[in-house]
C-alpha positions in Angstrom: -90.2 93.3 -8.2 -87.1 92.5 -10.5 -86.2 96.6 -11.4 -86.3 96.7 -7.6 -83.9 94.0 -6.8 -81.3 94.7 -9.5 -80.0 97.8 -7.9 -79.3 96.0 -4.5 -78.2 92.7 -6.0 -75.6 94.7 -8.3 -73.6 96.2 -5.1 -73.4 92.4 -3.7 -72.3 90.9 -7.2 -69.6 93.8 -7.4 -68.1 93.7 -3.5 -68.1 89.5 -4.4 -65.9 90.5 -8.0 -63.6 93.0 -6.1 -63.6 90.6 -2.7 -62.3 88.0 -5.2 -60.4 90.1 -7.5 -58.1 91.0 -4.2 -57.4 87.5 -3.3 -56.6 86.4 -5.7 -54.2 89.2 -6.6 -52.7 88.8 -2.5 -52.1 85.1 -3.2 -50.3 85.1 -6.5 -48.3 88.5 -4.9 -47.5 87.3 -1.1 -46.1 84.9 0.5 -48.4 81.7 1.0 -47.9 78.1 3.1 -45.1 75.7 1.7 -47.0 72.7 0.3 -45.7 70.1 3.3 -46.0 66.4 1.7 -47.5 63.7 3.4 -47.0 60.1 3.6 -50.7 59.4 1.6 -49.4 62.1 -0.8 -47.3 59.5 -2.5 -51.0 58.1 -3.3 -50.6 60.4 -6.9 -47.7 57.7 -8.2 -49.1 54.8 -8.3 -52.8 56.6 -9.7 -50.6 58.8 -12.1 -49.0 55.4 -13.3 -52.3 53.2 -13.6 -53.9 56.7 -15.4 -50.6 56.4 -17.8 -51.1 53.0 -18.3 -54.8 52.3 -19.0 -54.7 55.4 -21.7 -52.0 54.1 -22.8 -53.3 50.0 -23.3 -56.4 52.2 -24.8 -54.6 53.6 -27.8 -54.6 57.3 -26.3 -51.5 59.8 -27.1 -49.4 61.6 -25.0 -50.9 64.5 -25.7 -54.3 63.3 -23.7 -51.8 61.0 -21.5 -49.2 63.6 -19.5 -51.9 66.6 -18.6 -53.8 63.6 -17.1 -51.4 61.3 -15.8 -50.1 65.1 -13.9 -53.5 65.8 -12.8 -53.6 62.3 -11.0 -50.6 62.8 -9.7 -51.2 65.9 -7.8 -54.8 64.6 -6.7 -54.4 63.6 -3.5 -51.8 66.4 -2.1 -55.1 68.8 -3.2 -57.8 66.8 -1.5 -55.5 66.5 1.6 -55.1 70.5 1.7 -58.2 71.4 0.6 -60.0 69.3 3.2 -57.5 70.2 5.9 -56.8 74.0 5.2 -59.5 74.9 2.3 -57.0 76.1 -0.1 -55.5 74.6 -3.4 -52.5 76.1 -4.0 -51.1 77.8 -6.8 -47.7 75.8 -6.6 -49.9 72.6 -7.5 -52.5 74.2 -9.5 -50.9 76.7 -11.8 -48.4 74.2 -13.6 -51.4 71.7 -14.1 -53.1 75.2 -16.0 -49.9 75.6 -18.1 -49.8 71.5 -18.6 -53.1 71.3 -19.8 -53.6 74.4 -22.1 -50.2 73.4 -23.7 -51.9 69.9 -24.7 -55.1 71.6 -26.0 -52.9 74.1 -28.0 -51.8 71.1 -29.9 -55.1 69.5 -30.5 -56.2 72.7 -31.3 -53.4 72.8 -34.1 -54.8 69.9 -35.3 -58.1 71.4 -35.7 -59.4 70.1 -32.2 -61.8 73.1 -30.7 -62.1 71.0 -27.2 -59.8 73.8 -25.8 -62.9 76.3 -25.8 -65.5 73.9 -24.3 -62.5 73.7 -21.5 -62.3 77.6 -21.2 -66.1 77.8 -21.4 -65.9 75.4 -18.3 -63.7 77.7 -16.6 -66.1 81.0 -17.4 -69.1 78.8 -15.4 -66.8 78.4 -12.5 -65.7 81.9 -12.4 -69.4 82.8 -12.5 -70.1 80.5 -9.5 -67.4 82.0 -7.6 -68.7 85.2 -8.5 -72.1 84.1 -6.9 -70.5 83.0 -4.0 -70.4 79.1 -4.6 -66.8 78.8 -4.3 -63.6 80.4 -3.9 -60.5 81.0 -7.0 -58.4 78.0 -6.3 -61.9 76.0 -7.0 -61.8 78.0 -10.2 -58.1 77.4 -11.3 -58.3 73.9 -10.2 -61.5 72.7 -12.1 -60.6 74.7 -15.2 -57.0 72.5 -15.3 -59.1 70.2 -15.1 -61.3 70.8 -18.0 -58.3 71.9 -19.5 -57.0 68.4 -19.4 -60.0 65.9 -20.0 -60.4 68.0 -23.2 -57.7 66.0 -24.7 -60.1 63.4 -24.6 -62.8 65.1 -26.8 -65.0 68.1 -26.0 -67.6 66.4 -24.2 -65.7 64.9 -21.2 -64.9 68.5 -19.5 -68.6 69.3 -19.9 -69.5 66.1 -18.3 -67.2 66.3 -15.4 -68.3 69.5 -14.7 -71.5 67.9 -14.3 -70.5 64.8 -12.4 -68.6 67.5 -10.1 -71.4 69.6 -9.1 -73.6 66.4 -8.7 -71.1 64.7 -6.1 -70.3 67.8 -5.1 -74.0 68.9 -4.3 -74.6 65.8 -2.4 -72.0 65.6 -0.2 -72.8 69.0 0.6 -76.1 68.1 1.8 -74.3 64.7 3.6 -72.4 67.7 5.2 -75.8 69.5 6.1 -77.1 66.8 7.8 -74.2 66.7 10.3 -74.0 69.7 11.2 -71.4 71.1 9.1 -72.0 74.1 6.9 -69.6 74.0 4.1 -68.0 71.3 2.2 -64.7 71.6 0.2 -65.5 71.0 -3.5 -61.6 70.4 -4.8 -61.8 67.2 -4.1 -65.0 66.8 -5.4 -63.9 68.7 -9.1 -61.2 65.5 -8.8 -63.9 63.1 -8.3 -66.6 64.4 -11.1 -63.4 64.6 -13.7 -61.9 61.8 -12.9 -65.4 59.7 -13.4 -65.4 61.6 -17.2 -62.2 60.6 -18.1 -62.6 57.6 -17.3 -66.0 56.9 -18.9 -64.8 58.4 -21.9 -62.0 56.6 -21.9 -63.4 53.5 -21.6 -65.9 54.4 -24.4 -63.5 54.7 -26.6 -61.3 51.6 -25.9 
């Protein structure tokens, strides 16, 4: 049975590589929407400032304290879009990527590995996506993610990975039960990660 169903699984794995391969390649190439910000978008100050300020009344650095207190900032402008028009786009997500992988360059000069457990994050999502679970802002936005709660140690982008596909999985069955067939899981990837952070966080303090 599985020698059989290798040869016509391999065709649907490669289409779904190539399917996402072009996408992705269209959206960082053509024109895309203009992010249009919304009155609850202003929501990201006052969470980016009370992220600052409890990491900071914590003893954290700024090295933890400005890829999250960005990420917080930018969270509700992603649920809003991703919810409304199932995208997250590059114009949000991309600078959080360059934000966070500059801050765990410098752990990682100070003989932090975190930075891999983040990118190791990011291969699992990509292989999701591959398999059809989600699409490749999911991927870019959940590896900035990981990217960023690494600052915090290397187990807090594993567990909101975790916490992400857990809240994620149930509102996708909430979703189910209502009739609707898909879910958007952006804002659940903010949920999951922002539950690790601040557990970890917490610990610590």
């Amino acid at each position: 049975m599985e020698s059989g169903s290798e040869p016509a699984d391999r065709p649907a794995t490669l289409a779904r590589v190539t399917t996402l391969a072009e996408a992705t390649a269209s959206e960082l190439a053509g024109p895309r929407p203009p992010v249009r910000l919304r009155a609850v978008d202003a929501l990201g100050i006052p969470l980016a400032a009370a992220a600052a300020a409890l990491l900071v009344m914590l003893g954290w650095d700024a090295i933890a304290i400005v890829p999250i207190a960005a990420v917080a900032a930018a969270a509700p402008v992603l649920a809003r879009i991703d919810m409304t028009e199932r995208r997250l786009p590059n114009t949000i997500t991309l600078p959080l990527l360059v934000v966070g992988t500059i801050a765990c360059l410098v752990r990682l000069l100070g003989g932090d590995f975190a930075l891999f457990v983040a990118i190791g994050c990011g291969a699992i999502l990509l292989l999701m996506a591959v398999m059809g679970g989600m699409g490749m802002g999911d991927v870019k936005l959940g590896t900035a993610l990981a990217l960023a709660s690494a600052t915090l140690g290397w187990a807090v982008p594993l567990a909101g990975l975790a916490a992400s596909v857990i809240v994620g999985g149930i509102a996708g069955l909430v979703a189910l039960t209502v009739g609707r067939r898909t879910v958007a899981f952006g804002p659940w990837l903010l949920v999951g990660h922002a539950l690790a952070v601040a557990g970890a966080a917490l610990q610590v303090g």
